[in-house]
SETI-20846 format. One record per residue (C-alpha): x, y, z; residue number from 1. Coordinates in nm, 4 decimals. Layout:
REM SETI-20846
- u_v_w_i
- X_Y_Z_NUM
...
//
This chain:
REM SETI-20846
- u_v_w_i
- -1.6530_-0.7215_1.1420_1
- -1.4815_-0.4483_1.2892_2
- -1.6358_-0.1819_1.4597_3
- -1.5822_0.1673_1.5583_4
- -1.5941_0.2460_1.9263_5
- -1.5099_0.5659_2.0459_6
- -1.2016_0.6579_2.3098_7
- -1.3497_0.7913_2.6356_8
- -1.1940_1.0316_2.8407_9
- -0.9988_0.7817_3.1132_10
- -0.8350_0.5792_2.8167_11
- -0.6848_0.9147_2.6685_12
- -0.6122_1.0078_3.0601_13
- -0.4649_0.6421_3.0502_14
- -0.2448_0.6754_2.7349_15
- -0.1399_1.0056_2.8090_16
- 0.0187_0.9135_3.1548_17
- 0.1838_0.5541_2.9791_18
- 0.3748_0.7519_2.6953_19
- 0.4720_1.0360_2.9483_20
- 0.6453_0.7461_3.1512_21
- 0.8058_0.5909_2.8354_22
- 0.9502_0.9278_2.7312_23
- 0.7814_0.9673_2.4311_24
- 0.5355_1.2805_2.5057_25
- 0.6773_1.6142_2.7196_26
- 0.3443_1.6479_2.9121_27
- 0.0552_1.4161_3.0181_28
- -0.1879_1.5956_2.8499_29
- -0.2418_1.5209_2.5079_30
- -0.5716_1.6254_2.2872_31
- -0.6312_1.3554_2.0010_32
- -0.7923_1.3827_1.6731_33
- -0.9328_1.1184_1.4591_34
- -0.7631_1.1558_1.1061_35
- -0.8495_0.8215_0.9556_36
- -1.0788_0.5190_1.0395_37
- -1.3358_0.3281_0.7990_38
- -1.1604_-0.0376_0.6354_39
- -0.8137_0.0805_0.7804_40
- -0.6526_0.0992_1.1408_41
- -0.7469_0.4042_1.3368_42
- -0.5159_0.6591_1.2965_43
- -0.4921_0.9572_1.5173_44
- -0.3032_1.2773_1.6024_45
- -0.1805_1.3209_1.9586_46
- -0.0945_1.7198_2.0277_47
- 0.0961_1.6900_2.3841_48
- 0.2595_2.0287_2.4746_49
- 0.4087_2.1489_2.1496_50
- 0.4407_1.8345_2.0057_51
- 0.2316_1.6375_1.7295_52
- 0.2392_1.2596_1.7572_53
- 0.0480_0.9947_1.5259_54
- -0.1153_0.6749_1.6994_55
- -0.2169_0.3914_1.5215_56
- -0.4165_0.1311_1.6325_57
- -0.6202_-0.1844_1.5566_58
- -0.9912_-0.1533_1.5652_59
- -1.2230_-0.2898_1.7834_60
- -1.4286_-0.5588_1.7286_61
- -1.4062_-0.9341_1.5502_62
- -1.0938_-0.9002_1.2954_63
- -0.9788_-1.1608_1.0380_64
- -0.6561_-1.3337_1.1741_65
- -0.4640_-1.1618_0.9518_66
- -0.5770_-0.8235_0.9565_67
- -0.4929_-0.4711_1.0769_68
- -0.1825_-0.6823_1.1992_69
- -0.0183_-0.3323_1.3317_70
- 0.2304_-0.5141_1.4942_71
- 0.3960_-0.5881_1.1668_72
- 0.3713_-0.2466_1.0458_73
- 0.5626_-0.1244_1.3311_74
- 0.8011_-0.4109_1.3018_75
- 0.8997_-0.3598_0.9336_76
- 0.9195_0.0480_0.9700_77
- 1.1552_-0.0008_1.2479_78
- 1.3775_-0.2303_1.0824_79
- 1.3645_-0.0277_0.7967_80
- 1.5121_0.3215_0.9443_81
- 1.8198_0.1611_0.9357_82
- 1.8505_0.1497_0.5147_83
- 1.7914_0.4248_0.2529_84
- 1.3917_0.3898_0.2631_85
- 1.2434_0.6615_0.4235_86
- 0.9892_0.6066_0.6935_87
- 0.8560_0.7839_0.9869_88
- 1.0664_0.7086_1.3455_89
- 0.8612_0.4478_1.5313_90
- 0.8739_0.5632_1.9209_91
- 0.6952_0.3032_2.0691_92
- 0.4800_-0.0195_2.0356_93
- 0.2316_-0.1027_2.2909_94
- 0.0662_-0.4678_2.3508_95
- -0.1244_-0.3803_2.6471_96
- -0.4645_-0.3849_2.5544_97
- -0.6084_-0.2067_2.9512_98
- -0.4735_0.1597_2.8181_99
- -0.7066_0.2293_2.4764_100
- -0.8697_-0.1069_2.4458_101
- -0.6525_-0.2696_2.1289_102
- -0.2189_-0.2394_2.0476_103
- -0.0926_0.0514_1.9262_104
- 0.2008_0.2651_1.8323_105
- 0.2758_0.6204_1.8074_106
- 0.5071_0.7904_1.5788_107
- 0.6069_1.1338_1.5012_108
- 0.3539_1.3676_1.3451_109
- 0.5197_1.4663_1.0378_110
- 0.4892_1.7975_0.8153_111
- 0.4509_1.7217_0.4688_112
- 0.1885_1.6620_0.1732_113
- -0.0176_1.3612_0.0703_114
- -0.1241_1.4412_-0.3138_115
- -0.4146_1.1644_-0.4446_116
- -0.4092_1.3772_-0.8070_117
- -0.1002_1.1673_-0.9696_118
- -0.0876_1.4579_-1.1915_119
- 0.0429_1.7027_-0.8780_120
- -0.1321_2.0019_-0.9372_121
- 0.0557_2.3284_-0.8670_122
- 0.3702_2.1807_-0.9479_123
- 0.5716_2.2725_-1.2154_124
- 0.7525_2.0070_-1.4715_125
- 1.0623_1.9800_-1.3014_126
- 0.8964_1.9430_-0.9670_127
- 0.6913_1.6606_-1.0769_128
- 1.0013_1.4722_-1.2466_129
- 1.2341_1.5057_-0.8997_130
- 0.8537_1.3635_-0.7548_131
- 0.8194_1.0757_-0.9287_132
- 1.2203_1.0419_-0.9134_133
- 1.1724_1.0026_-0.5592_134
- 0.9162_0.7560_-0.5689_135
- 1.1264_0.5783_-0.7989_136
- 1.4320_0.5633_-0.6020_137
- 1.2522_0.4863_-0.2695_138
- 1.0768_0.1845_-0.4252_139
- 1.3946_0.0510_-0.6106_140
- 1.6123_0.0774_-0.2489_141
- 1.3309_-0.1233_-0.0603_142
- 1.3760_-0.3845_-0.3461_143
- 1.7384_-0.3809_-0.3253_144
- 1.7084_-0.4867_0.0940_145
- 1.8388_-0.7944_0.1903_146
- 1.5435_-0.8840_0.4910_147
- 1.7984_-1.1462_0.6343_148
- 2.0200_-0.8696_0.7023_149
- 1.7815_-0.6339_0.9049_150
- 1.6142_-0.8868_1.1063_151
- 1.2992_-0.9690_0.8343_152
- 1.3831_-1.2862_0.6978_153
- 1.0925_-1.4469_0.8710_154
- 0.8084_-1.1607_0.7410_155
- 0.6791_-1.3401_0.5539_156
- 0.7118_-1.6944_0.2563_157
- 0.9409_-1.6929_0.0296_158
- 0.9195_-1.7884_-0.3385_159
- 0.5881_-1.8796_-0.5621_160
- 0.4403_-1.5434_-0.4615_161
- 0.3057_-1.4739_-0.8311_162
- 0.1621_-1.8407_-0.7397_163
- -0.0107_-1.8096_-0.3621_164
- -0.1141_-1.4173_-0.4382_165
- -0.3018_-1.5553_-0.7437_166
- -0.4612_-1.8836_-0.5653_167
- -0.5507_-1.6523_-0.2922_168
- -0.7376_-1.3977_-0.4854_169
- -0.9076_-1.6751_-0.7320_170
- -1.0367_-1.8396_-0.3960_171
- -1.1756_-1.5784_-0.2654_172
- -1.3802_-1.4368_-0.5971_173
- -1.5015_-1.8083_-0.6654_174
- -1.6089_-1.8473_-0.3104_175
- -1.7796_-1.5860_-0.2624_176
- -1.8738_-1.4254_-0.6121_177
- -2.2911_-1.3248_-0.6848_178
- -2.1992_-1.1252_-0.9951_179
- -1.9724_-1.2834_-1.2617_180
- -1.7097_-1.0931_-1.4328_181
- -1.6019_-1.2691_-1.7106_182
- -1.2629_-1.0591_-1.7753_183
- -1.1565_-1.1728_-1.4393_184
- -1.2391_-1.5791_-1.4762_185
- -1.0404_-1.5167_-1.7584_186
- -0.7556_-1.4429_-1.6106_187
- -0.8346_-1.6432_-1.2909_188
- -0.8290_-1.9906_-1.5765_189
- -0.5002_-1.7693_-1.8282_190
- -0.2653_-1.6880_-1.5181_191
- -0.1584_-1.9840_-1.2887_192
- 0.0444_-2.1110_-1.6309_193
- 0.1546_-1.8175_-1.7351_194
- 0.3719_-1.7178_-1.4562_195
- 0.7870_-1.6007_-1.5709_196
- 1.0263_-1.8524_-1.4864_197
- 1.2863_-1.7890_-1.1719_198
- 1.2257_-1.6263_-0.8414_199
- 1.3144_-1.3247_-0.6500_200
- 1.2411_-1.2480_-0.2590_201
- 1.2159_-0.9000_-0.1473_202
- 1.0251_-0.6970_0.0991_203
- 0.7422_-0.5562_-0.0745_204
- 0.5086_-0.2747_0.0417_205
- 0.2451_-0.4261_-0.1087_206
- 0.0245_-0.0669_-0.2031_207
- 0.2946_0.1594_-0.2936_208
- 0.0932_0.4217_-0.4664_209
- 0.1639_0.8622_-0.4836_210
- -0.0992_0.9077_-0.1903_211
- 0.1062_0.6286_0.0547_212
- 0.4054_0.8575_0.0388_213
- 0.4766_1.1852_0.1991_214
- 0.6375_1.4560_0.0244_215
- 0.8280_1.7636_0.2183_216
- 0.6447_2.0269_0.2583_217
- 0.7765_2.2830_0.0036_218
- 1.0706_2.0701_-0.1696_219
- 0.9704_1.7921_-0.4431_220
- 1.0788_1.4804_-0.2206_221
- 0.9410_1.2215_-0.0531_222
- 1.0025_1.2025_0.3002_223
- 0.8658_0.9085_0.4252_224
- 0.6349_0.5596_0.3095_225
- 0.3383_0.4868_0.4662_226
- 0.0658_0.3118_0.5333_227
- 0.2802_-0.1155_0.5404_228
- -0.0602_-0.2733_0.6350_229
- -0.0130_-0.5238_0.3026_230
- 0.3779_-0.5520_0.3094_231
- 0.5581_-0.8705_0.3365_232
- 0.8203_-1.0712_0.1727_233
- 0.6896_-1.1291_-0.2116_234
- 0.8107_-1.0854_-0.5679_235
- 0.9856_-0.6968_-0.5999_236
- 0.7989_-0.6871_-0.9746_237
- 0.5281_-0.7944_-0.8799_238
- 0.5107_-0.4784_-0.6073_239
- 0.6638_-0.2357_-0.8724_240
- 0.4225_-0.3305_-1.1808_241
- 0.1343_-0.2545_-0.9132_242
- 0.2691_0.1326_-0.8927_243
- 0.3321_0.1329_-1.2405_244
- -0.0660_-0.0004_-1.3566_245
- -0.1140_0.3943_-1.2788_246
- 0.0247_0.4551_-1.6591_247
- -0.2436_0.2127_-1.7735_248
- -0.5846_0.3530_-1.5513_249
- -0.7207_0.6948_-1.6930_250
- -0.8596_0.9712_-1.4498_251
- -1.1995_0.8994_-1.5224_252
- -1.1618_0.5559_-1.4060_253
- -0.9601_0.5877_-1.1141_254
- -0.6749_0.8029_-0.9802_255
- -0.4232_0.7137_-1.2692_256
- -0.2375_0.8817_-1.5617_257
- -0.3277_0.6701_-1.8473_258
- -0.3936_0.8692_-2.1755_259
- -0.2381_1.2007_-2.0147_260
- 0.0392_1.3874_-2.2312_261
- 0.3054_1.3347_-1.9523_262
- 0.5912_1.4716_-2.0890_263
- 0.4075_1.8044_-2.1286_264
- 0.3561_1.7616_-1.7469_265
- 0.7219_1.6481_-1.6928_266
- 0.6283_1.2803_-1.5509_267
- 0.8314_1.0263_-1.7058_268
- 0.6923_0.7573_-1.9526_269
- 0.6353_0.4234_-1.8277_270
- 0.9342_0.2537_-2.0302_271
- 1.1768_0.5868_-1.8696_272
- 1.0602_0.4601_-1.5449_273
- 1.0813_0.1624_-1.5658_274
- 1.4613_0.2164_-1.6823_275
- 1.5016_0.3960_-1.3983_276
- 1.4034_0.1161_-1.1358_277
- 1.5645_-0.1170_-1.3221_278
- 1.9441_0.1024_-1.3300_279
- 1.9112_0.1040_-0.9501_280
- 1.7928_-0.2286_-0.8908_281
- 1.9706_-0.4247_-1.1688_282
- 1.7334_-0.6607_-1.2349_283
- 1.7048_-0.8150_-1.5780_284
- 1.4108_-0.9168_-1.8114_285
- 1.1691_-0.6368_-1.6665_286
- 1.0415_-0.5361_-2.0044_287
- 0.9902_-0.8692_-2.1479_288
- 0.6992_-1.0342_-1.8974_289
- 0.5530_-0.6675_-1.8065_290
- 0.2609_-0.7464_-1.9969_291
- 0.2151_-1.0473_-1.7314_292
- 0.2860_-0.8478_-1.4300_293
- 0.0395_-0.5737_-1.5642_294
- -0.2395_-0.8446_-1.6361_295
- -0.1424_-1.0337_-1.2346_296
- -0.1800_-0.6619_-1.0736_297
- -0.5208_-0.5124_-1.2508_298
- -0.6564_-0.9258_-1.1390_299
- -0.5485_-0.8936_-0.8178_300
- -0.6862_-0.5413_-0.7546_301
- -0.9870_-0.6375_-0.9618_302
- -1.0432_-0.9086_-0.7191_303
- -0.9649_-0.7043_-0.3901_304
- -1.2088_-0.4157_-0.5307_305
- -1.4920_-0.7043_-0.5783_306
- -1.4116_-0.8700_-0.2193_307
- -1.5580_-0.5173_-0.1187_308
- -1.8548_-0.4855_-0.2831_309
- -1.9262_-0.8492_-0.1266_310
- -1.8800_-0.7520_0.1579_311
- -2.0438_-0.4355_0.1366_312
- -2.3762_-0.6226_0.0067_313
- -2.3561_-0.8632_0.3030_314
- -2.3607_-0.5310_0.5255_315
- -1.9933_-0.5988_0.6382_316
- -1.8300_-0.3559_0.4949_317
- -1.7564_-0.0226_0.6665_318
- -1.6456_0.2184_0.4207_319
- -1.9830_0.4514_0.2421_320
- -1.7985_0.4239_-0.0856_321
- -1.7658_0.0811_-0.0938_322
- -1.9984_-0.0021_-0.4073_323
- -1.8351_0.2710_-0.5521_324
- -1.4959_0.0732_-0.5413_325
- -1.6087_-0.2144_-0.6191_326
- -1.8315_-0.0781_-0.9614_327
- -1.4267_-0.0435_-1.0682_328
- -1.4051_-0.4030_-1.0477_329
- -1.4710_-0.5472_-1.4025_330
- -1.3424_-0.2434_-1.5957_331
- -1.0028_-0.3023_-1.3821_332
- -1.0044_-0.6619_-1.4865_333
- -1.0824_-0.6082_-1.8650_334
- -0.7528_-0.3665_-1.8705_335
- -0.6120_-0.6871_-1.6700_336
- -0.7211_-0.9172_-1.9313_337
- -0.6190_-0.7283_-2.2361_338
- -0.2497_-0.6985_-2.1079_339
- -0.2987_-1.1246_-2.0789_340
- -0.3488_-1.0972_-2.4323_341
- -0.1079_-0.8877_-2.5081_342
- 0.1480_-1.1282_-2.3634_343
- -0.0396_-1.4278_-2.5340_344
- 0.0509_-1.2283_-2.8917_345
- 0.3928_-1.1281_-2.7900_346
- 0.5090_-1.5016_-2.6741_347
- 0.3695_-1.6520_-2.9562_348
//
């Protein structure tokens, strides 16, 4: 379990002095503010001089093997500022765990605006369609990356991802599961068989969602992706039908667009952007297993939510709304299991 241990004065005094010697701060001073903690890395903003600087960095504590692997986030947003995706500038990486007591890295503070209402109040209808244009196009150009080519092609397996995501999530609900949901056995028995035949390796983010993008602060554009804790190499629809399974969520279920008249608030439909992807990406056959990738995504969150409320009943987890998220659980995995059924119908 991870823990929360607060930065005392000699490891900012520490820090401050290291990135003034790597060139990355104009002063040692610096004044740090907490911005985000809980289930996530610790993120913080660094003011040094007249600069603003955000540091990530693991948590304290016992950590899964796997997790908070920051390393990797760094690694894949610095390979990445070479292409078309837009991510922050990574400045510097930092193994040394003497200076703040766990890696880091720091990266420029940026100006912009982090919306969590998909339907982008204050916008007008043209604002919201270059929006959503934006995420489009940034999500279609990471799929389009060949990770041979910018040093990724060991990030992560390739092939079967449908395959290991769904073993991996069925394992951990069967292992571990006090309440049943029978929407998501369902689909834990309906979707090892059902997955589309061929195989496509990509980097994928992994959560690519409106609030892990930043959008300039005035203009309707995204200026950078954030927050690569989940990315890897894995299946590019599989990582686009999990943006798109806001179309299918309504508000009063989660942060989603489902039921909303869209194009009176200039969004695109589903099927327009899914066109869209598909015209800069090229990739054929979208349309005709979405119904699978739909019912794979709403399991897979359905299974993440309910690894949280597990853990949040066993008094590991740190987050306070942590039953909240995982209450969303088996109403995720009924949408999930409806889409299954849809797909059953349409194959025949």
């Amino acid at each position: 379990m991870s823990q929360q241990v607060a930065l005392d004065d000699a490891a900012w005094a520490r820090l401050g002095s290291y990135l003034f010697e790597e060139g990355v701060i104009p002063s040692h001073e610096i004044v740090a503010t907490l911005l985000t903690g809980g289930q996530s890395n610790p993120t913080y903003r660094l003011v040094s001089g007249d600069k603003s600087f955000v540091l990530r960095k693991k948590p304290a504590g016992d950590l899964l093997p796997s997790a908070h692997a920051i390393d990797r986030e760094y690694g894949v947003m610095k390979a990445l500022q070479t292409t078309p995706v837009p991510v922050p500038e990574m400045l510097v990486y930092c193994e040394d765990e003497s200076l703040i007591g766990t890696p880091f890295y720091v990266m420029p503070f940026l100006q912009g605006r982090v919306f969590f209402d998909q339907t982008l109040p204050g916008m007008t209808r043209d604002e919201r369609a270059q929006v959503y244009a934006n995420m489009n196009q940034a999500i279609a150009q990471l799929h389009r990356i060949d990770p041979e080519a910018i040093g990724l092609g060991d990030y992560g397996k390739a092939g079967n991802y449908f395959g290991r995501q769904i073993r991996r999530w069925s394992q951990q609900y069967q292992e571990h599961h006090t309440d049943r949901i029978a929407s998501l056995e369902h689909l834990i028995e309906w979707l090892p068989d059902r997955i589309p035949a061929g195989d496509l390796t990509t980097i994928v983010h992994g959560d690519y969602r409106l609030d892990n993008v930043m959008l300039h602060a005035t203009e309707p554009k995204v200026i950078a992706v954030l927050d690569w804790e989940l990315s890897t190499l894995g299946h590019p629809l599989a990582d686009f039908s999990y943006h798109c399974m806001s179309w299918h969520i309504p508000p009063s279920l989660w942060r989603g667009i489902g039921g909303l008249d869209l194009a009176e608030l200039g969004i695109p439909s589903e099927r327009q952007y899914i066109e869209q992807y598909v015209s800069v990406t090229g990739y054929k056959g979208v349309q005709e297993h979405w119904n699978f990738y739909l019912a794979y995504n709403f399991f897979r969150i359905a299974a993440i939510l309910y690894g949280i409320g597990e853990r949040a009943r066993q008094g590991t987890a740190t987050a306070s709304d942590a039953m909240e998220m995982a209450a969303k659980a088996e109403p995720l995995a009924d949408i999930g299991w409806h889409y299954a059924q849809q797909y059953q119908a349409q194959r025949g």
